[in-house]
Phi, psi and omega in degrees: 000114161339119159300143227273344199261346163292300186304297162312327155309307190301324201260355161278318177292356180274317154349308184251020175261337147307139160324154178260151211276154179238119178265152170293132178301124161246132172301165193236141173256156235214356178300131157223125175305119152269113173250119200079242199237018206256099163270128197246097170294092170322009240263013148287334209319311196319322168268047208253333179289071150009295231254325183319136193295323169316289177305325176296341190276268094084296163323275190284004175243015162266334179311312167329304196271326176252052149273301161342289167293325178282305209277332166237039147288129183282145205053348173343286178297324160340260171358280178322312192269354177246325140340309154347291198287315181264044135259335185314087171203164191269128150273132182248118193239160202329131177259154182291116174251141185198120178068042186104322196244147169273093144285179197196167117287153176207133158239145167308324183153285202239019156293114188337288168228159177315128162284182149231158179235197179201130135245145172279101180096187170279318161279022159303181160283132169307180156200109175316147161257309204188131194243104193257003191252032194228339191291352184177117215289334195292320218127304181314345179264135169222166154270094219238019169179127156244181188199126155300159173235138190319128164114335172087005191291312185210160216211128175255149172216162180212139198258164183227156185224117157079037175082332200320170161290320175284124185261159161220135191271121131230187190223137183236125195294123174282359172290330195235345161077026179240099177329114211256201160304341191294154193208089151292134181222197181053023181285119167207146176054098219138115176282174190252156152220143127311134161267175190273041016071310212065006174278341189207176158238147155291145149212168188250152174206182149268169188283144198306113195295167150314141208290102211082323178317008195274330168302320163297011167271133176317139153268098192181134185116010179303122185213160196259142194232157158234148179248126171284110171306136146118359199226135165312112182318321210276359158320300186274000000 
């Protein structure tokens, strides 16, 4: 087996035997800002537009170059494949307890994201709620928070979409495991409470951005809401 300062010699000299990287042109724009009498030229502004065709292209030809670069790294599979193995392992994360039953997340090991479960007491039999890895092949859908509801009735969750901050809350009658309508949205930096009823929960959000805008909305108007089940946010 090869010494470790051989081995890091070998992989600087393959290093400087690559081509030097061609980054993608990013065009400049002409916007420019005044603040006071301060003119401030922007000439990025254009990627600040997420969903623009531009940007997406743009996106995917910085992927090119480091993909490109990453992939004839030496030892590269080595790493990957020993990295692999000691994350391969089943992980448990703290459980929720609420009326006798346990909920948790749990991965098998090399699982995208956590499923959740319930089981009753320590010994029960586990029972999947919700598999987030079935929600969406890319990824982009995640399971990024839950909340039981006293009595166990019912179970709020809240999904993120492409990582963003902003969440949208639903609710699954757990008896029957079926998601029901309510759809709270525009949830962001916010926990779920439950009242003690079990009829609605509190959280807090913001006010709705603009139509594309959500990535670019200020953060400011955070206020606190309660949601009813069984009911249309814009009720409350």
């Amino acid at each position: 087996m090869p010494k470790p300062f051989v081995a890091t010699a070998s992989i600087v000299i393959a290093l400087s035997m690559q081509s030097p990287l061609k980054y993608p042109v990013a065009s400049k724009g002409d916007v420019v800002e005044t603040y006071g009498t301060v003119k401030v030229p922007d000439p990025y502004r254009w990627m600040e537009n997420l969903d623009a065709p531009e940007v997406a292209a743009w996106v995917q030809a910085e992927n090119a170059v480091s993909s490109s670069y990453f992939a004839n790294l030496p030892m590269r599979d080595a790493l990957k494949a020993r990295i692999t193995k000691l994350w391969d392992y089943p992980k448990t994360a703290v459980p929720t307890l609420e009326s006798g039953q346990l909920f948790y997340r749990k991965n098998s090991g090399l699982q995208k994201q956590s499923p959740l479960y319930v089981r009753t007491g320590l010994a029960g039999p586990p029972s999947l709620v919700i598999d987030p890895n079935t929600w969406s092949a890319d990824g982009s859908l995640s399971l990024a928070g839950f909340a039981p509801a006293p009595g166990a009735k019912h179970l709020a969750y809240t999904v993120s979409e492409g990582g963003a901050d902003w969440q949208t809350v639903h609710v699954m009658d757990l008896a029957s495991r079926k998601v029901m309508d309510d759809e709270v949205k525009w949830m962001r930096f916010s926990g779920l409470s439950w009242t003690k009823d079990g009829q609605g929960f509190f959280y807090s959000r913001y006010p709705e951005p603009p139509q594309g805008k959500a990535l670019q909305a200020a953060l400011s108007g955070q206020a606190l809401y309660y949601h009813r089940v069984g009911t249309p946010q814009a009720r409350w």
